[in-house]
LOTITOR-936585 format. One record per residue: chain; x, y, z negated of N, C-alpha, C in turn. Coordinates in steps of 0.2 Angstrom, whole numbers, plus 5000, padded with zeros to 4 digits. Example, Ala and Ser with C-alpha at 12.3 -4.5 7.8 and 13.67 -1.06 7.14 Angstrom:
! LOTITOR-936585
SEVEX chain  n_x  n_y  n_z ca_x ca_y ca_z  c_x  c_y  c_z
SEVEX     A 5066 4972 4961 5062 4978 4961 5066 4984 4961
SEVEX     A 5064 4989 4965 5068 4995 4964 5064 5000 4961
This chain:
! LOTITOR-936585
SEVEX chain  n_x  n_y  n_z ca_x ca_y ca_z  c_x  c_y  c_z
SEVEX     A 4354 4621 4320 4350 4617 4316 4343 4615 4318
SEVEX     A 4340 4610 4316 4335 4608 4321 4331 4605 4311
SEVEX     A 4324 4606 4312 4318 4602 4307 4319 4609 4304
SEVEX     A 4315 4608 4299 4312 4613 4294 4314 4611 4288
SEVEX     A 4317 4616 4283 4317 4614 4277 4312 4613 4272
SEVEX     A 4312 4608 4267 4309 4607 4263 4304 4610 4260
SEVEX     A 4307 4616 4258 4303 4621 4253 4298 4626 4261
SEVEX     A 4301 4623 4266 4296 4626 4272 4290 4622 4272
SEVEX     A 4293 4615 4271 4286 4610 4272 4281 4611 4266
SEVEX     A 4285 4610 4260 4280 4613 4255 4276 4618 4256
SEVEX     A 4278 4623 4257 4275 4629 4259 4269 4627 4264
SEVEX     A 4269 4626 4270 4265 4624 4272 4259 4620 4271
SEVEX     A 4262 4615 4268 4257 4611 4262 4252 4613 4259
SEVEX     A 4254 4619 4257 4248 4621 4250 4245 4628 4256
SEVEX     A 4247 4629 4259 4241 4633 4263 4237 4631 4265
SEVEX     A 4236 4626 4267 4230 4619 4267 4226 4618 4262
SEVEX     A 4228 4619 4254 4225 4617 4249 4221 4620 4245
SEVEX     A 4218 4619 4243 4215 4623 4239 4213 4621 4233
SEVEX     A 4223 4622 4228 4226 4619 4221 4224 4621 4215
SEVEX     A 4220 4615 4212 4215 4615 4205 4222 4616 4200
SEVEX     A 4219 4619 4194 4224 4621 4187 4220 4615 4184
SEVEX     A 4223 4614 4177 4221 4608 4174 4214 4608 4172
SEVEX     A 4211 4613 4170 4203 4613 4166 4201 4612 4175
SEVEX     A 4201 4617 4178 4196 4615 4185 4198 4607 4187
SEVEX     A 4204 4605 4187 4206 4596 4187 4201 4590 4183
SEVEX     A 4201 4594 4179 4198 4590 4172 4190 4590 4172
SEVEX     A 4186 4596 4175 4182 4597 4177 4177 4593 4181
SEVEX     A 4182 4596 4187 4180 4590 4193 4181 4581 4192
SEVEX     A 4186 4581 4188 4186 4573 4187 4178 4572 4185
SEVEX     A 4176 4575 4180 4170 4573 4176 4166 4572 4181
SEVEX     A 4166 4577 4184 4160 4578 4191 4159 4571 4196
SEVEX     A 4164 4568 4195 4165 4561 4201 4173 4562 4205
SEVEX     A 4177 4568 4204 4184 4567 4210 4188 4562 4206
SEVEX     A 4190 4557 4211 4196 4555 4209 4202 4560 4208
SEVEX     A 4204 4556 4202 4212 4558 4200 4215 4553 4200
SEVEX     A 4220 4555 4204 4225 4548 4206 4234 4551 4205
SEVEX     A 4236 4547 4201 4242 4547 4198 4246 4545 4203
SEVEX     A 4252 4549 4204 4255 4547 4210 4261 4545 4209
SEVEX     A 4265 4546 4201 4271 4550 4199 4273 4538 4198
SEVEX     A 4282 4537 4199 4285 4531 4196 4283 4527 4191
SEVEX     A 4282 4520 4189 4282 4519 4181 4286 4521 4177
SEVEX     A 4293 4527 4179 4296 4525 4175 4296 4533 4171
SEVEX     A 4292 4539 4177 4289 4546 4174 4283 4543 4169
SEVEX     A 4279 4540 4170 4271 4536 4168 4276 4534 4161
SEVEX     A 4282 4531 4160 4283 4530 4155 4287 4533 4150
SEVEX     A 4289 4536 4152 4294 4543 4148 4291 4547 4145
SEVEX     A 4285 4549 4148 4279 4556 4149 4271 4556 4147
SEVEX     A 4269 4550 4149 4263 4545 4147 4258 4550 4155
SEVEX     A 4252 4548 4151 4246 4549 4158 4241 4551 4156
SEVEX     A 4237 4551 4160 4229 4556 4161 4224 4550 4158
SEVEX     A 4219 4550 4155 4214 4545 4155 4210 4546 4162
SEVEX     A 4209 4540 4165 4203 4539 4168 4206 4537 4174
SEVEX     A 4213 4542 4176 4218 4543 4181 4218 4537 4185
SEVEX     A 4219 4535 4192 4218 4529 4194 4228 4530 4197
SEVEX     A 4231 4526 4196 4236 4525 4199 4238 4520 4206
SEVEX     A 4241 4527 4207 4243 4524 4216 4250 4526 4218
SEVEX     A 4254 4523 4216 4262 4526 4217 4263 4529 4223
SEVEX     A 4267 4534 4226 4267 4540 4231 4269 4533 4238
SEVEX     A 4273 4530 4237 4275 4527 4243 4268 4521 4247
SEVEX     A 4262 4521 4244 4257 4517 4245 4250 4520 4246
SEVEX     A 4252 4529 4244 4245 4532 4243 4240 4533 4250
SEVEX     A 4244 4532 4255 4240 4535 4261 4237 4526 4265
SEVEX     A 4240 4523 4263 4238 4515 4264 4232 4512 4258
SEVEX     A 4231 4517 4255 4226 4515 4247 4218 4518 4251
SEVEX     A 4220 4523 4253 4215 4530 4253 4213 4533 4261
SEVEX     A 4217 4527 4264 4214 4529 4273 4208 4524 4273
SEVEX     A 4206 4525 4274 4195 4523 4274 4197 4516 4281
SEVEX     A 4202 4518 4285 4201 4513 4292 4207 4509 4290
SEVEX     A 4210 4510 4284 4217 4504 4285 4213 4497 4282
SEVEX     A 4219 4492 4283 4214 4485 4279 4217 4484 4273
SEVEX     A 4222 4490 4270 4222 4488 4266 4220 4493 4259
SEVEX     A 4216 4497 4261 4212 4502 4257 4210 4499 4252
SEVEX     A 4207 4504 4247 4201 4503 4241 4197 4503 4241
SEVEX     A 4192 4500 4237 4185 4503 4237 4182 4509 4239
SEVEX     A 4185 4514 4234 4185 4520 4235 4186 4526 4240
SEVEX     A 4192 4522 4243 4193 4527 4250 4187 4531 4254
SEVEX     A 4185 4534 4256 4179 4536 4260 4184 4545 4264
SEVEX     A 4180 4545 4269 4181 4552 4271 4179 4559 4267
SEVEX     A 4175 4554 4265 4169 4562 4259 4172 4561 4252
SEVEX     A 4176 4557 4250 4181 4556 4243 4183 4563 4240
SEVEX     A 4182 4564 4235 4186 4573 4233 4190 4568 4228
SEVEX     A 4196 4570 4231 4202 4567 4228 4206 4572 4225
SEVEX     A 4210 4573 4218 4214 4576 4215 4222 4572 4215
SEVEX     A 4227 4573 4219 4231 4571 4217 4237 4575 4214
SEVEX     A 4242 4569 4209 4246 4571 4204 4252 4569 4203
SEVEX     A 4259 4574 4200 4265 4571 4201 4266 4573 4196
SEVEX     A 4273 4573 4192 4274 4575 4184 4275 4584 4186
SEVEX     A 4275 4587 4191 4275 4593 4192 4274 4598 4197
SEVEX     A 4269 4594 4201 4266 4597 4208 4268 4599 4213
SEVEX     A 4273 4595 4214 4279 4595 4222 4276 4590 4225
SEVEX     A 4277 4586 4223 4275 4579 4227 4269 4578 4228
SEVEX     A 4266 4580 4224 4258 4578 4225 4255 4582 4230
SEVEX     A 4258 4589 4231 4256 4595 4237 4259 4591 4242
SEVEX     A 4264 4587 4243 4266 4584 4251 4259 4578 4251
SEVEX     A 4257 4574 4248 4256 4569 4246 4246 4572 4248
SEVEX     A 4242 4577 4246 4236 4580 4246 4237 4580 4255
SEVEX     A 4240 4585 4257 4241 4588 4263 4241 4579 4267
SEVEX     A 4245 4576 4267 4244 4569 4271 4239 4566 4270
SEVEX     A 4234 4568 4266 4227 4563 4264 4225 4568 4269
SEVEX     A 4223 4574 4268 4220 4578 4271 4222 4577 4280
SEVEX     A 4228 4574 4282 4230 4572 4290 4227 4567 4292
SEVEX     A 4225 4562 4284 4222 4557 4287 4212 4559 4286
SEVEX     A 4210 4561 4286 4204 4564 4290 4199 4567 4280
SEVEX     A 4205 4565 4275 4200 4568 4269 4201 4575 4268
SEVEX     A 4197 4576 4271 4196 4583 4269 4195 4589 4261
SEVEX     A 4193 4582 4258 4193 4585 4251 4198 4585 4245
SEVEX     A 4203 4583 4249 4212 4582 4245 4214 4589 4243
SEVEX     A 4216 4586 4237 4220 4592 4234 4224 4591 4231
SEVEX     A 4228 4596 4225 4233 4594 4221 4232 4599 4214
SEVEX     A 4234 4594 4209 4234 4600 4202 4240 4602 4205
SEVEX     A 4237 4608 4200 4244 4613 4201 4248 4611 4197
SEVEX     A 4255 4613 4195 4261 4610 4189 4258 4603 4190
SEVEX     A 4257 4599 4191 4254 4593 4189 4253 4591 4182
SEVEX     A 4255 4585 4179 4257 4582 4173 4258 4587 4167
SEVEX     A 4262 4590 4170 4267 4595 4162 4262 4600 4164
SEVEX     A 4258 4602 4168 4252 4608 4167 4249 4607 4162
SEVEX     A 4244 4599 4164 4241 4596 4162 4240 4595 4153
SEVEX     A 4246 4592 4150 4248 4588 4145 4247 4597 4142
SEVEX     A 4252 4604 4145 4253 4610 4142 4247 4614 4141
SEVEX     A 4243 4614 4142 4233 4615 4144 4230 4612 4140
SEVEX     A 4234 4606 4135 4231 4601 4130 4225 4597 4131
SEVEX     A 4225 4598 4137 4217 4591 4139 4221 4584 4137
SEVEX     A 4218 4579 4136 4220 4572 4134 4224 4569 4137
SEVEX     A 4228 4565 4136 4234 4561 4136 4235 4553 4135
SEVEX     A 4238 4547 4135 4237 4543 4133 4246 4543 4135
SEVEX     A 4248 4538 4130 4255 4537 4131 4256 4529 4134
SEVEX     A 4251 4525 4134 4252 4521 4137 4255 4518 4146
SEVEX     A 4256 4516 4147 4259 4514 4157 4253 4508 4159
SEVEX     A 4249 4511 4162 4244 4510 4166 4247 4506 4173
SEVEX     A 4243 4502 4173 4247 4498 4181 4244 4503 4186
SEVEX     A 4248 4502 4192 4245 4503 4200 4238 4499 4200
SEVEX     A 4238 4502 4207 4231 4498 4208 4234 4493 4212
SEVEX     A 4239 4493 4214 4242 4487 4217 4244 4481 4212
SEVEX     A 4246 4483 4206 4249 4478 4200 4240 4477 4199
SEVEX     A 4237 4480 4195 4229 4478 4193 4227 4472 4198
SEVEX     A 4228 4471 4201 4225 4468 4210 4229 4460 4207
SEVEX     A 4235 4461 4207 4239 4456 4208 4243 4453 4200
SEVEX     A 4240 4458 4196 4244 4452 4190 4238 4448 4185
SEVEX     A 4239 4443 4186 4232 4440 4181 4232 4440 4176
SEVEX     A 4226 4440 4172 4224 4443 4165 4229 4439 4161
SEVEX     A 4228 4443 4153 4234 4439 4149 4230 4433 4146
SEVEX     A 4236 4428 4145 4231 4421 4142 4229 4424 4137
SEVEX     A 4224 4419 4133 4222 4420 4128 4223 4418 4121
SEVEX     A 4223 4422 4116 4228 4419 4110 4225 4411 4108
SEVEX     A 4228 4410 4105 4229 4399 4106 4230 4400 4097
């Protein structure tokens, strides 16, 4: 057998990290860290989300938040203290640790993710917040007539 298993890569991942619980999460947000939502619309919609959370679907997160790509955010910088989030802290460990290869050293991940979060009772909204890629590209709603 040749590659490493999964729960090897994970492992690895969070040795890297150094993974906030929901109040230190909720904390830091106040403080200035982005929290970025990483989890489907269709978790975001079954589950609901974090206020303030900026949403970046996992498959675009490292093209949002590399500071040299063209097609970054404002936001992106190397000095960024980024908090990322899955509906339950798997994905967001592989997803931190790849921020952190692309040169952000201040990535992390909640721990549990979402269900930590929601379980901690910090705020909630049940609404489906767009991407920051739909935000960008769908125009505002007309206006009532």
């Amino acid at each position: 057998m040749t590659g490493r298993s999964i729960d090897a890569i994970l492992a690895e991942a969070r040795t890297r990290l150094r993974r906030l619980g929901p109040h230190e999460s909720a904390a830091a947000h106040r403080s200035g860290a982005l929290l970025v939502d990483i989890r489907p619309v269709a978790q975001r919609a079954e589950h609901g989300g974090i206020p303030g959370a900026l949403v970046i679907e996992r498959n675009v997160l490292e093209w949002r938040l590399d500071p040299r790509a063209d097609s970054r955010l404002p936001e992106a910088d190397f000095g960024l203290r980024v908090i990322v989030y899955c509906q339950e802290g798997y994905t967001s460990s592989l997803a931190a640790a790849a921020l952190q290869d692309l040169g952000l050293t201040e990535a992390t991940d909640l721990d549990g993710g979402y269900v930590a979060w929601r379980a901690a009772g910090l705020p909630t909204h049940d609404d489906v917040r767009p991407t920051v890629d739909q935000a960008a590209t769908t125009p505002p709603p007309h206006p009532a007539r």
